[in-house]
N, C-alpha and C positions, 0 to 999 in steps of 0.2 A: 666224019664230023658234020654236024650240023650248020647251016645258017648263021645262024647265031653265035655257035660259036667262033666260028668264021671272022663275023663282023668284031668279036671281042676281043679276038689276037692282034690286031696289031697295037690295040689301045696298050693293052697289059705291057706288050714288047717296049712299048715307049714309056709308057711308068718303069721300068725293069731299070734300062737304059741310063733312065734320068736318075733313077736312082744311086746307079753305079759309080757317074760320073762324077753328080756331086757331094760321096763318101770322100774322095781323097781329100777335096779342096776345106773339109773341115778338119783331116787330121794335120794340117800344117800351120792351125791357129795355135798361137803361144800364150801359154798360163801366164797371167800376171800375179806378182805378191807383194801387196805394200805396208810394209812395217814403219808403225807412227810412234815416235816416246812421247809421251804426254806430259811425263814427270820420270823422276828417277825409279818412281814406282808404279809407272802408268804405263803399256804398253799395250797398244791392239797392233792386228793384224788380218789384212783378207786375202782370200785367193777370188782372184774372178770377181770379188766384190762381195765375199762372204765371210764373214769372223771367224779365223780359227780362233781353236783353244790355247790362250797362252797361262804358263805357270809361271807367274813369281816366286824366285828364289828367294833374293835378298835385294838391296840397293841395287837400281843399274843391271841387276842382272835377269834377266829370264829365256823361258824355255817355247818353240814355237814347236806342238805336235803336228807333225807332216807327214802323214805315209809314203813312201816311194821317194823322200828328197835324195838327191844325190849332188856329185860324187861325195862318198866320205870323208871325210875330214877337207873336204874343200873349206875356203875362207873367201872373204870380201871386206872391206872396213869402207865406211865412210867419214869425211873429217866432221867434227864437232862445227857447227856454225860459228860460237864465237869464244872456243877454248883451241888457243895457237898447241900444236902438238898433242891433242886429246882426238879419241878415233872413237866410235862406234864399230866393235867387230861384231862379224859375225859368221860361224863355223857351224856347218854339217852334222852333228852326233850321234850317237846313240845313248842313251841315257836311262838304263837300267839292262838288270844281270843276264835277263833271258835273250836280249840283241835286237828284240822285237818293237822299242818303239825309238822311231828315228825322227828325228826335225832339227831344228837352226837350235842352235845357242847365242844368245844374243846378249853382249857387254856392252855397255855403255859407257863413256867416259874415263876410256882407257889409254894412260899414257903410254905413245906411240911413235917412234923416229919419222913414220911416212905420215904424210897427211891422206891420204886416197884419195876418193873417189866424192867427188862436192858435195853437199847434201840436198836429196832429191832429185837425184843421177839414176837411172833406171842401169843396172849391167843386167846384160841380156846373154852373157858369156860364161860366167862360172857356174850356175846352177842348174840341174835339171830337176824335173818332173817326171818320176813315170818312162826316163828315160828323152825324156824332150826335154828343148830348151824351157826355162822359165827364167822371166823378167823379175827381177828384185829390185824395188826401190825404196829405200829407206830415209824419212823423215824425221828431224829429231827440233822436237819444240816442244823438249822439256829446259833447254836454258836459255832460251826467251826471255828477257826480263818483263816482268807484269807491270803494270801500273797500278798501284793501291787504291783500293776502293774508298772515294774521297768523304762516302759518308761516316763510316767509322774511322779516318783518321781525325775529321773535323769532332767527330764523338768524343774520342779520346785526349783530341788537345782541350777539349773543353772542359771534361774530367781534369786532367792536369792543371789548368788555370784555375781550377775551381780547389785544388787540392792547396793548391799556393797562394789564394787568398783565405784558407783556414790556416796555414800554418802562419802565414803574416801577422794577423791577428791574434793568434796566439803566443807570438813571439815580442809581441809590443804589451 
């Protein structure tokens, strides 16, 4: 061996080293998933802070495509904010003939004896990734109540009083 090469091994062996050690210490960070209703017919979701694919079914219900979620037919419900006995679930599936594409099912505003888990409770227990744990936390601010946009209610009562001094006049 040369010199040179000489002076280069031990660098190499410490890039090696460092390399090695700090492989584990990434494989014990935990996926996070947070599932937001926006409406009965509004739902996002990200993993790590990135939008998956969701499918709307119908009212309340949709479909989160996840590769690798597990276990199967696991569940979790979170309670409704401010519906006493209504639950947000949500279940594991598969969701077509060939087995092949798996992710959450997700109900909304489902009458339910348990109330669960509060909403915007991270469970870091039921689910995995990949065979790892993952964080699921579910957000529901779609029964919210809104406050009405003051300019077209004032638009509209104005229409109205305007509708009642043409029929007053018509009626005299």
């Amino acid at each position: 061996m040369s010199k040179s090469t000489l002076k280069l091994l031990p660098a190499l062996m410490i890039a090696i080293t460092a390399a090695l050690v700090t492989q584990p210490m990434r494989a014990g960070a935990i996926d996070t998933l947070v599932i937001t209703e926006n409406s009965s017919t509004s739902l996002a979701a990200t993993l790590n802070g990135n939008p998956l694919s969701v499918e709307f079914g119908f009212a309340d219900a949709w479909f989160i495509h996840l590769a690798g979620l597990g276990p199967l037919f696991s569940t979790q419900i979170w309670g409704e904010p401010d519906a006493a006995g209504k639950v947000n679930f949500l279940q594991v599936g598969i969701f077509n003939f060939n087995l092949s594409d798996t992710g959450l099912g997700v109900s909304s505003d489902v009458s339910f004896p348990e109330s669960g888990l509060p909403d915007g409770t991270p469970d870091t227990t039921t689910f995995t990734l990949n065979g790892n744990p993952l964080s699921v936390t579910f957000f529901d601010k779609g029964d919210v109540a809104t406050v009405p946009d003051t300019g077209t209610t004032f638009s509209l009562f104005g229409l109205s009083l305007t509708g009642l001094g043409f029929l007053r006049r018509k009626l005299c």
